[in-house]
C-alpha positions as CSV (number, residue, x, y, z in Angstrom):
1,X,123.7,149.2,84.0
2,X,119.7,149.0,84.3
3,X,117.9,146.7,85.1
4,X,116.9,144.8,82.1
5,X,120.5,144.0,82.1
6,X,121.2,142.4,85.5
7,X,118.3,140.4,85.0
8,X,119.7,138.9,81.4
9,X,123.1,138.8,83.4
10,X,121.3,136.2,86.1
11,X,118.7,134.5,83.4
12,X,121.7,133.5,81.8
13,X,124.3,132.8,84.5
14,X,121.0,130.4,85.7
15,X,120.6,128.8,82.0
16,X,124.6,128.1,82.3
17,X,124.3,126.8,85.7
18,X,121.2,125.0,85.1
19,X,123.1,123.4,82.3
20,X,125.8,121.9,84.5
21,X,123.8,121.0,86.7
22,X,122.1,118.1,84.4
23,X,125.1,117.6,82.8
24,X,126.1,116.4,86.1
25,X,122.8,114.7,86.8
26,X,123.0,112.6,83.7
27,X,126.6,111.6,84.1
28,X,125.7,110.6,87.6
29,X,123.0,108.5,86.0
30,X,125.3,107.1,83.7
31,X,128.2,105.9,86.3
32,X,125.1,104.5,88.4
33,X,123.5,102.5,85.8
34,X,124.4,98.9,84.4
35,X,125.8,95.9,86.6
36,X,126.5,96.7,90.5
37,X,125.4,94.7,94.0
38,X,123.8,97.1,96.8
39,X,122.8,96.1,99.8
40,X,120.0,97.5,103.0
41,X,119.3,96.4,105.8
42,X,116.2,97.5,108.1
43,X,115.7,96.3,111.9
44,X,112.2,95.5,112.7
45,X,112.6,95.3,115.8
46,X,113.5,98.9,116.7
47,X,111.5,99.7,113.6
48,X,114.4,102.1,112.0
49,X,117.3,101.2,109.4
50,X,120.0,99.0,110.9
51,X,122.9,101.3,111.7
52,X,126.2,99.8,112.4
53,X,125.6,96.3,111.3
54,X,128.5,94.6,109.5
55,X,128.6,93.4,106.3
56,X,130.8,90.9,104.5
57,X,130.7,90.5,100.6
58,X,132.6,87.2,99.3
59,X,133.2,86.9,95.5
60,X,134.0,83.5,94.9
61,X,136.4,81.5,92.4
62,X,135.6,78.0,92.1
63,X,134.4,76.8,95.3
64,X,136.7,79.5,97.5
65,X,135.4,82.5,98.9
66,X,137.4,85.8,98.8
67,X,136.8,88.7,101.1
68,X,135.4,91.7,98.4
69,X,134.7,94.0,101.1
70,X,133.6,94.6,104.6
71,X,131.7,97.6,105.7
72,X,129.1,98.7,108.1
73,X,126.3,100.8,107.8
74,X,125.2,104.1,108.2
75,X,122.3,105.7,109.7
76,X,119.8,104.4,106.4
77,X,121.6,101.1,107.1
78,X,123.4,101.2,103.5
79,X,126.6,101.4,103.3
80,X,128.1,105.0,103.2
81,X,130.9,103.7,100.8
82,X,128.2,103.4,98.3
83,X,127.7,100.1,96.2
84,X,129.2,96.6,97.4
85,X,130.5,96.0,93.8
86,X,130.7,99.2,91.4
87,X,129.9,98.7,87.7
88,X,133.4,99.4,86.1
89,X,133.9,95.7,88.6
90,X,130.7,93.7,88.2
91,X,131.3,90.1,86.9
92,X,129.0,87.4,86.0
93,X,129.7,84.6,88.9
94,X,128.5,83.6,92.9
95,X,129.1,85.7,95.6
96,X,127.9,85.6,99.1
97,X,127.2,88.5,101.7
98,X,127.4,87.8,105.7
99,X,125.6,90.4,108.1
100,X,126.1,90.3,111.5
101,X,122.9,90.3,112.9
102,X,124.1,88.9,116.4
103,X,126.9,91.7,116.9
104,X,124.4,94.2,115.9
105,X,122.0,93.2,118.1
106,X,124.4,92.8,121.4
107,X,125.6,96.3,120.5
108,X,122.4,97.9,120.9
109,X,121.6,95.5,124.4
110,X,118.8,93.5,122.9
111,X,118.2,90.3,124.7
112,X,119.3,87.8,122.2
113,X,116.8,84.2,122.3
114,X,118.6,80.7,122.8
115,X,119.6,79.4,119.7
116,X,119.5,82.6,117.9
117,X,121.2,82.4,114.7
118,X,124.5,85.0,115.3
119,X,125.0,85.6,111.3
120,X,122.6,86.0,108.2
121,X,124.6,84.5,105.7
122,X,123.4,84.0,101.7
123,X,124.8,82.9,98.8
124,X,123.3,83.6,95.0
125,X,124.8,83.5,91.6
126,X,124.9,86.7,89.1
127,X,124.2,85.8,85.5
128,X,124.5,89.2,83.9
129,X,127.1,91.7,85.1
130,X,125.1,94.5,83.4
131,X,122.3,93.8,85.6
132,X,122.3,95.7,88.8
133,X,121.5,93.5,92.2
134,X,119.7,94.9,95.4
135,X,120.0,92.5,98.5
136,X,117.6,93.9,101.0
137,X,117.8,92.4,104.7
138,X,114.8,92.5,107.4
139,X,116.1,91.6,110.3
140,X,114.6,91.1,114.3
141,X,116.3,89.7,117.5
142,X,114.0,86.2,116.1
143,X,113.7,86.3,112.2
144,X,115.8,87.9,109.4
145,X,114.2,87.9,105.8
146,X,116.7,88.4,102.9
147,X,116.2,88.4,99.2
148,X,117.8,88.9,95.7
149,X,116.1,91.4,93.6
150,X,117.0,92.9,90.1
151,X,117.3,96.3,89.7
């Protein structure tokens, strides 16, 4: 074998790898597109992601709430389980996601203010199911700032 053969042997065994490789890439794209709910959290206060805070995700029917899921994040305070609500099980409807700012905080020894509000808790509606949903939290010892966004 000379040389002009081991290097078609690897050009090719890189084009057939290469191959796979966006074939995988683009059915990963696929399975992540369409309807599903993330969620992030940062801590401004210690000025990194929040990792360890709990999260509650409610689906509701009627006016009743159901438990979805409960997690609690990882070290780039999202979820290591991924999305709250995958796209094979996105429906149109309200839902309502509880973080536990307070336990989080006491956790980490933070000195928590009188009055300090010991859960973030918001509720919003999802008109279309194909639509994905990113609820992004900032949150301190004081304030938390939360919001809805497309996409």
């Amino acid at each position: 074998m000379d040389a002009n053969n081991t290097r078609r042997d690897f050009l090719a065994a890189s084009i057939a790898a290469g191959g796979v490789l966006l074939a995988t890439s683009q059915a990963d794209a696929q399975t992540a597109a369409g309807g599903r709910v993330t969620a992030h959290v940062l801590d401004l206060y210690g000025g990194t992601p929040a990792n360890g805070i709990k999260l509650d995700f409610y689906a509701y029917t009627g006016s009743t709430p159901a438990l979805v899921k409960s997690v609690v994040t990882g070290a780039d305070g999202r979820p290591p389980e991924g999305p709250l609500v995958l796209p094979t099980d996105m429906k149109a409807g309200r839902y309502r996601i509880d973080v536990h700012v307070a336990d989080y905080y006491k956790k980490l020894g933070a000195k928590l203010p009188g009055g300090y509000h010991t859960r973030l808790s918001m509720e919003f509606d999802i008109y279309d199911a194909a639509q994905p949903h990113h609820l992004p939290f900032q949150i301190t010892p004081w304030t938390q700032s939360s919001s809805v966004l497309p996409g």
